[in-house]
C-alpha positions in Angstrom: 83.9 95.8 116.2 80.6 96.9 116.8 77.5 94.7 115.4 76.7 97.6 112.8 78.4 100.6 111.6 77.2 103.9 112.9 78.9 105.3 110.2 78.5 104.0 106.7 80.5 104.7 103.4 79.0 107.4 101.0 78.6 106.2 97.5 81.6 106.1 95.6 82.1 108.7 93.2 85.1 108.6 91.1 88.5 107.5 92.6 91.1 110.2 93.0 92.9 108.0 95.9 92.6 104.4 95.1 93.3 103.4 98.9 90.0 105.2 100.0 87.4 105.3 97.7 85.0 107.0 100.6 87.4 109.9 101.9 87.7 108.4 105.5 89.7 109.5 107.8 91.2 106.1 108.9 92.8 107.4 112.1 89.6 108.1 112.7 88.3 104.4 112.2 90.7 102.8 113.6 89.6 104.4 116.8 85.8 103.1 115.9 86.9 99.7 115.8 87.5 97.7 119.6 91.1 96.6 120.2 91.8 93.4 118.5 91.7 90.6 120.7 95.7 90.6 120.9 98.6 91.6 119.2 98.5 90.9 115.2 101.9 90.0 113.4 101.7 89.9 110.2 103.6 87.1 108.4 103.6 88.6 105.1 104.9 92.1 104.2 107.0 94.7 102.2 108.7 97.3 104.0 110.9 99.0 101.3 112.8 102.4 102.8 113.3 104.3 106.1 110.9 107.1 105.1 107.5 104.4 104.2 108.5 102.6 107.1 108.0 105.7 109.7 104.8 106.1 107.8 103.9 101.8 108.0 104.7 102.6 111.3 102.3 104.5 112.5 99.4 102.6 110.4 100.6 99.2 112.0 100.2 100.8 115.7 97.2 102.0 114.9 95.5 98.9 113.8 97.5 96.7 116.8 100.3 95.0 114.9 103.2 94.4 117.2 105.6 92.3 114.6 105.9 92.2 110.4 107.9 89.5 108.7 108.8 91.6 105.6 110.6 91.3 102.3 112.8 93.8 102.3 116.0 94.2 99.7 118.8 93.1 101.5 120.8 96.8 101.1 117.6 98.1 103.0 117.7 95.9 106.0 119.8 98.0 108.0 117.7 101.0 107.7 114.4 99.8 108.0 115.2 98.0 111.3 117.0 101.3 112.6 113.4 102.5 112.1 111.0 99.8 113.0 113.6 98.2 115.6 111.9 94.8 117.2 108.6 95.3 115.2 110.3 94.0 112.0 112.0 90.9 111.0 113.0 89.8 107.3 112.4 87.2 104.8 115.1 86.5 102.2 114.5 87.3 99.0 116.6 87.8 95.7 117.8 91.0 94.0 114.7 92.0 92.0 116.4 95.0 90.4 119.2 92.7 89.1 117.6 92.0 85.7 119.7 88.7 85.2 116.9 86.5 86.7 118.9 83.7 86.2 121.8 85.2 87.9 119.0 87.6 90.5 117.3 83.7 91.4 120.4 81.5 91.2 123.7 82.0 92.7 123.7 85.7 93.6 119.8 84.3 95.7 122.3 81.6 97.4 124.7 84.5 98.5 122.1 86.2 99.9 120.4 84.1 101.7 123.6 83.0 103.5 123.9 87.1 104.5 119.8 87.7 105.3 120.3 84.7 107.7 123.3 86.9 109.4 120.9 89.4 109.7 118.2 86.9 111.8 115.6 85.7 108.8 115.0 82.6 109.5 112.7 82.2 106.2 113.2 82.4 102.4 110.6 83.4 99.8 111.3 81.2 96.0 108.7 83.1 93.8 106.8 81.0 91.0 104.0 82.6 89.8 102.7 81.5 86.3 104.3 85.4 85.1 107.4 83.6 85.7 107.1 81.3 82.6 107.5 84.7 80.3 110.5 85.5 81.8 111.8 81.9 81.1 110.9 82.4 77.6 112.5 85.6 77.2 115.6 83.6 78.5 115.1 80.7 76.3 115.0 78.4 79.3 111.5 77.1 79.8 111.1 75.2 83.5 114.1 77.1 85.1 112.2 79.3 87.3 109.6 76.9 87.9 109.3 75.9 91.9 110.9 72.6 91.8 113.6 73.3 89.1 116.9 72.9 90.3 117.9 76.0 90.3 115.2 76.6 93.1 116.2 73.7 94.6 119.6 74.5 95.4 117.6 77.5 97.4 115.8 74.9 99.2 118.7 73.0 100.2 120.7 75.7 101.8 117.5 77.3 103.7 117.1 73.9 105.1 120.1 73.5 105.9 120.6 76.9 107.8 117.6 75.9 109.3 115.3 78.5 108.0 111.7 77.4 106.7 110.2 78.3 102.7 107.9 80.7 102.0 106.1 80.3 98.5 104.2 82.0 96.2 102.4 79.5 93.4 99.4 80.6 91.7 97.2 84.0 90.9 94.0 84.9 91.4 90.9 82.9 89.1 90.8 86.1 87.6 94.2 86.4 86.0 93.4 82.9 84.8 90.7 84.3 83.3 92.1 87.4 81.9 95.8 87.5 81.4 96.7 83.7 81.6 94.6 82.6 79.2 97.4 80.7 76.7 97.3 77.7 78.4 100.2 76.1 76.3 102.1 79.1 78.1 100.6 79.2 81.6 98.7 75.4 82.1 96.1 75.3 84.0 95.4 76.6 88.1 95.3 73.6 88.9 98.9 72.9 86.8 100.6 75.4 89.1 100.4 72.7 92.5 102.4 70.0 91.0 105.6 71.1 91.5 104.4 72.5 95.1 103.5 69.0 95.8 106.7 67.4 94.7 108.4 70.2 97.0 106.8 69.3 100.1 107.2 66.2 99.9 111.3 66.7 98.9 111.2 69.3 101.9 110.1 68.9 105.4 110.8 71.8 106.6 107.6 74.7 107.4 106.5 76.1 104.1 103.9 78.9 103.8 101.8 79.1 100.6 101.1 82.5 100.6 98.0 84.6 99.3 96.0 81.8 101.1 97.9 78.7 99.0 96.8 80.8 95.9 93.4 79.4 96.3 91.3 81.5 98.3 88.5 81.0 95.8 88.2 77.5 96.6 88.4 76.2 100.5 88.0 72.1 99.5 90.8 72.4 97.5 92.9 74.2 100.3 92.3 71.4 102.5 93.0 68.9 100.4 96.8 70.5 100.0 96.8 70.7 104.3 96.0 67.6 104.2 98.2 65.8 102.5 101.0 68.1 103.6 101.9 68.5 107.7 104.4 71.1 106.7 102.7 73.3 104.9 101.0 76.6 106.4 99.0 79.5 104.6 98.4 83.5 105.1 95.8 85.5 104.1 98.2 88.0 102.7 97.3 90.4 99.4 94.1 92.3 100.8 92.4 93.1 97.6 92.3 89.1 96.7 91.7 88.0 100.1 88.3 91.2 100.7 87.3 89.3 97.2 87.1 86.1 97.5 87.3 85.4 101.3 84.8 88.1 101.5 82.1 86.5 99.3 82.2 83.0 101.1 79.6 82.3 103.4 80.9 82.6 107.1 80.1 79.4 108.1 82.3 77.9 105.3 85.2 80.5 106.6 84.6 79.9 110.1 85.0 76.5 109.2 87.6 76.3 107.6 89.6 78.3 110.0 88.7 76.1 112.7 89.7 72.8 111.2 93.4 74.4 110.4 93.6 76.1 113.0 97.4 77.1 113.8 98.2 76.6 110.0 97.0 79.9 108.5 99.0 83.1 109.4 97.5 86.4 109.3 99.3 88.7 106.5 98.7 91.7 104.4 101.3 91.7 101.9 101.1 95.7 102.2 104.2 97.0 100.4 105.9 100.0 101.6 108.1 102.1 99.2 109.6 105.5 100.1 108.4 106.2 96.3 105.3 106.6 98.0 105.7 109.8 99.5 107.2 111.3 96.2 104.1 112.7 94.2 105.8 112.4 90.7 107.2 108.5 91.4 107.0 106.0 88.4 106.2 102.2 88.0 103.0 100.0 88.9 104.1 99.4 92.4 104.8 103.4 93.3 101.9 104.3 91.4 100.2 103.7 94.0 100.0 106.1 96.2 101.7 109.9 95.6 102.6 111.8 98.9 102.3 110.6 103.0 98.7 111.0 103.4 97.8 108.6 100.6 101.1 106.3 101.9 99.5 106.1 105.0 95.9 105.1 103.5 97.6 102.7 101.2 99.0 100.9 104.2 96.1 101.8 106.6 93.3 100.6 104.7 94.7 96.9 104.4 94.5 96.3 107.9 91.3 98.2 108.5 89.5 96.0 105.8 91.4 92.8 106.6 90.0 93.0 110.8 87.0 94.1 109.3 86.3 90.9 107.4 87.9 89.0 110.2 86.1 90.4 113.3 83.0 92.1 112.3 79.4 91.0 111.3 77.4 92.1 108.4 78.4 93.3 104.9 80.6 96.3 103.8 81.9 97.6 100.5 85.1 97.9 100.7 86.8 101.0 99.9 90.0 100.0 97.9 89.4 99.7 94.1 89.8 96.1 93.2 91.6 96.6 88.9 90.1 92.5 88.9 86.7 93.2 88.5 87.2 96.0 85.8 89.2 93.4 83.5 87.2 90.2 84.0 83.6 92.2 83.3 84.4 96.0 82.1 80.6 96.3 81.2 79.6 95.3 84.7 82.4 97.2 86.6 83.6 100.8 86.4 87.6 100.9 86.7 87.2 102.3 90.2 85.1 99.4 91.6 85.1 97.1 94.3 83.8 94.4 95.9 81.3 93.9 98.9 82.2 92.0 101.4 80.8 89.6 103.8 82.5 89.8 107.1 83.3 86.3 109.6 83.3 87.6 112.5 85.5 84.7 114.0 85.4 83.8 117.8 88.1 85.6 119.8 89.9 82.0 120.4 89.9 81.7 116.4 91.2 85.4 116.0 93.8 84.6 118.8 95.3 81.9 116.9 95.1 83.4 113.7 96.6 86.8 114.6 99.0 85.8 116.7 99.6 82.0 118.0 99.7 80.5 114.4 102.8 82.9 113.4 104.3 82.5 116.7 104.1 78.4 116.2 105.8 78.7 112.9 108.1 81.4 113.4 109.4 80.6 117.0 111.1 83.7 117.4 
């Protein structure tokens, strides 16, 4: 990227496209920014249809991404791949629309794990956010979705022993500590959420990824204190509006750091979801929401990599143009709902980018 932009953002008025708070044309951009310094895969995705995927498609090109790992419902696999071909490759994960969780995360998980590794994943996801204690109390079952419960264990085992490697996601942003997790009794603490992610890696030696940067983005020590103590476990920077946050307002000699020290242990991802619901312009839920029609599917997808190799590559400060929700509900006073952070960008040394675009996901994947 170039030192300073020739072309800065406009003040934000009121959002009307949540993805692109400024109006850019992002083809556009894209063609502003230098090539990256090699092919990107991103470790951490959502590709959800045929139809989003042509549109991911075109983003991902765009921005240089050669290969997503993605979390796409089994039934969708075939699909998606006739679309994205050798770009894509999966990561098992349950039946989300199956509203027996016990039955989605439990045996019907084990069946399909067995049938994503038929199709080539050689990873699974176990999900263990603090959201999931409410669905254990609306079960009646407290601790049977949490991360080292047996019911996730059994998970474990026959990934490991189909030799695939765990992904995990553990904790949520400081904010939702501070805002929506805030029965403690319910949730415990942040720091409550690593125990059984400890007692996992230990049980486990095979790769895990924390994703969402361990949970932790906010605070780098902690992070490698976990790397530390844990030779298996790798991160990604995946779920952009977190990452432009909190990455974004460390210095860059702490990132730089810290990316150095571990280097080859954190993955470039985005955690972009792609939905066909996206191009419909009546859809409903929080997820389709998000963006109604192609052109603001495309923006949706486009803007996390154009903000992400921002931060990475460039110098300087920018505000970013996605609306971060966060700020709104931790300080409504301070923020408008269509607000968003600045960000401090890292510009990392190509060797750095190198391994975290590309060599780091290559190491752990091996595919």
């Amino acid at each position: 990227m170039p030192e300073t932009d020739p072309h800065p953002e406009p003040t934000a008025v009121q959002a009307t496209n949540p993805s692109n708070r400024f109006g850019q044309d992002y083809v556009l951009e894209a063609g502003r920014m230098s090539p990256p310094p090699c092919g990107i895969i991103d470790a951490h995705a959502h590709i959800g249809g045929p139809r989003s995927a042509e549109v991911y498609a075109r983003a991902a090109e765009l921005f240089g991404v050669v290969r997503v790992y993605s979390m796409t419902q089994l039934e969708a696999v075939p699909e998606v791949r006739s679309v994205l071909g050798d770009l894509i490759r999966f990561n098992a994960v349950p039946n989300w629309s199956n509203e027996d969780r016990e039955e989605a995360m439990g045996p019907d998980f084990l069946r399909r794990i067995e049938q994503f590794r038929e199709q080539g994943a050689s990873i699974i996801k176990l999900f263990a956010a603090p959201r999931m204690r409410d669905t254990e109390l609306d079960l009646g079952r407290p601790g049977v979705l949490a991360l080292d419960s047996p019911m996730y264990r059994e998970a474990a085992n026959l990934a490991r022993s189909l030799g695939m490697s765990i992904m995990t996601h553990v904790a949520d942003p400081d904010t939702w500590f501070e805002a929506r997790y805030t029965d403690e009794s319910r949730y415990g603490t942040k720091r409550d959420q690593y125990v059984p992610l400890e007692r996992m890696l230990d049980d486990y030696d095979v790769p895990w990824i924390a994703a969402h940067m361990g949970g932790s983005p906010e605070d780098l020590g902690f992070l490698s204190g976990l790397l530390e103590r844990h030779p298996n476990l790798h991160l990604d920077t995946s779920a952009c509006k977190w990452m432009l946050r909190e990455l974004g307002a460390h210095p860059t000699g702490e990132v730089r750091g810290f990316m150095d020290a571990w280097r080859g242990r954190i993955l470039f991802g985005s955690d972009i979801v792609a939905m066909d619901d996206h191009l419909e312009t009546d859809s409903d839920g929080e997820l389709a929401n998000k963006a109604s029609g192609a052109d603001q599917a495309f923006d949706l997808y486009a803007s996390r990599y154009l903000t992400m190799r921002r931060m990475f590559e460039g110098d300087g400060r920018f505000e970013s143009p996605i609306v971060d929700p966060d700020l709104h509900m931790v300080d409504p006073a301070r923020h408008a709902e269509d607000a968003a952070p600045m960000v401090q960008c890292h510009g990392l040394p190509r060797d750095l980018l190198e391994v975290l675009y590309r060599d780091a996901a290559r190491g752990f994947f091996r595919d």
